[in-house]
Phi, psi and omega in degrees: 000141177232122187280154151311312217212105179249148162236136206264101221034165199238057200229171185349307180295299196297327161296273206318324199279328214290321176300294204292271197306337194273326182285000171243025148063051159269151151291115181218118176250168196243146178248116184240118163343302181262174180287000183225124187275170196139286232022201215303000156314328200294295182297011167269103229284328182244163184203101148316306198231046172243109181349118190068000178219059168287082169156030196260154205264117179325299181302335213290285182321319151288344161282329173310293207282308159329326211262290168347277284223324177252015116343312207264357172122006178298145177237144175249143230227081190275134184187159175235122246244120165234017162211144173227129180231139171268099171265200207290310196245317189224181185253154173233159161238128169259141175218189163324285237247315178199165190255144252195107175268119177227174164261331163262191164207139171246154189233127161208038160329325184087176166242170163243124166307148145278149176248169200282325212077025181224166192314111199100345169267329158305319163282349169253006172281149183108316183266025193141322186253120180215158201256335193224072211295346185266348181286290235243338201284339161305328200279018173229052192276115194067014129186298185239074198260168161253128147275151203216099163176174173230030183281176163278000191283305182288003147291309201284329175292310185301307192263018173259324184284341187280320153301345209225320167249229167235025169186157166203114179276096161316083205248141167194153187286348179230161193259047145229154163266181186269344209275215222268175158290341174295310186278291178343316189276320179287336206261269202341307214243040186245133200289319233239000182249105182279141173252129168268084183268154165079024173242169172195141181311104178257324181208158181253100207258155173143162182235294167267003158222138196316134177225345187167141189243139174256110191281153141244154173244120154244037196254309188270353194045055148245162220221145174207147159321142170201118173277138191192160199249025187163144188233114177263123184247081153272041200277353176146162175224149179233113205277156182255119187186060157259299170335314178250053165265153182092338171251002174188165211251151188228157178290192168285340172256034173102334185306128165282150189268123186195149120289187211287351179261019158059044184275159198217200179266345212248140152281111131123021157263128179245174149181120330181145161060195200312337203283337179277154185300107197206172201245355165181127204262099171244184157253347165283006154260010197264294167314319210261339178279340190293326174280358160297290210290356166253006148287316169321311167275346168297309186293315215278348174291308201310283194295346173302000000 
């Protein structure tokens, strides 16, 4: 069988193109690693800031889309994509299970936060632990949170937080930052935010919520307590897009390079969500991308 249209994960980007395609009546199958579609929404405990459903739960909200998505008649295929080859008139996928004909591709694999790795954070995301400050930073209004990088993500998280709580603690391992000079000057002179250099998280402490981080210095080796009621982890993301290096051209950090109209280097690879080169990774810019990139591909059909 040869689809219009395969899309390569099942997180917002990849729901939203998979509804937008069926509904302009492509053949179109969704390809997912994992058995639950969501991507990284599944692990969020609250979702705030998604228009018309506001306080609903990151499952709640991937099952919504999921459910959506097999209304409108989509099929889904859980498998894991270890090849992609471009011939001439069409695409191939290759995976674990089958092999796979398409005339498009949508790559909406997503990213991964990187995580610290240490004891209590895995068990406390959702609780206390997030990943995302612009996502997750109302529910601590007024009070006592941490960050934990020295990047512009994690300055700009800190002085996103300074506003909304009442202490907000800057935890990074050097004793300088990475970020701009600007966010740097803002967090020094911001009344409510202390920086902790030369530190670093050894456990994430708490029993249904984040309650208290156990610090080491490593410069003085002292080791401390510290209460705090949320931990924001801006140390980096990592987009999963290794599998199409060599096949659409990706940045220095990995990104595929596209736009809001989700073109890629590759004709008739498109691509969709967090993976791509963009200016903030949500799942309503994630959503919104999926529905750019099957207008895109509705045109790029057009023209065969």
């Amino acid at each position: 069988m040869l689809y219009d249209v395969i899309i390569i994960g099942s997180g917002p980007a990849g729901l939203s193109a998979a509804i937008y395609a069926e509904r302009a009546k492509l053949k179109t199958l969704v390809l997912e690693k994992a058995p639950m579609s969501g991507g990284q929404i599944l692990n969020t405990y609250e979702v705030d800031n998604y228009p018309g459903i506001p306080g609903v739960g990151g499952f709640d909200l991937g099952s919504k889309f999921r459910a959506h998505a097999d209304a409108v008649g989509c099929q889904f295929v859980t498998a894991e994509v270890l090849e992609i080859k471009n011939e001439a008139d069409h695409k191939v996928i290759v995976t674990d299970k089958e092999t796979y004909q398409t005339k498009t591709i949508i790559l909406a694999s997503g990213a991964t936060h990187r995580t610290l790795g240490v004891p209590g954070e895995e068990e406390l995301m959702g609780m206390g632990v997030s990943y995302c400050a612009t996502c997750d930073g109302a529910f601590f209004k007024g009070k006592t949170t941490a960050v934990v990088g020295g990047g512009d993500v994690a300055l700009e998280d800190a002085l996103f937080l300074a506003r909304l709580c009442k202490k907000v603690y800057l935890i990074h391992r050097r004793d300088e930052f990475r970020g701009a000079k600007v966010l740097q000057e803002r967090v020094k002179t911001s009344e409510n935010i202390e920086i902790l250099w030369d530190t670093v998280i050894e456990q994430i402490q708490g029993e249904d919520q984040v309650e208290s981080l156990s610090l080491y210095n490593k410069k003085t080796e002292e080791k401390q307590e510290l209460s705090v009621n949320g931990v924001f982890i801006a140390v980096g993301i990592l987009p999963n897009t290794e599998m199409y290096r060599g096949v659409v051209d990706l940045d220095e950090a990995g990104y595929v390079i596209a736009g809001e109209d989700g073109v890629t280097s590759c004709a008739g690879i498109f691509a969709a969500g967090d993976l791509r080169t963009k200016q903030l990774r949500q799942v309503i810019t994630a959503a919104a991308d999926g529905a750019n990139v099957v207008t895109s591909i509705e045109k790029y059909l057009n023209e065969l």
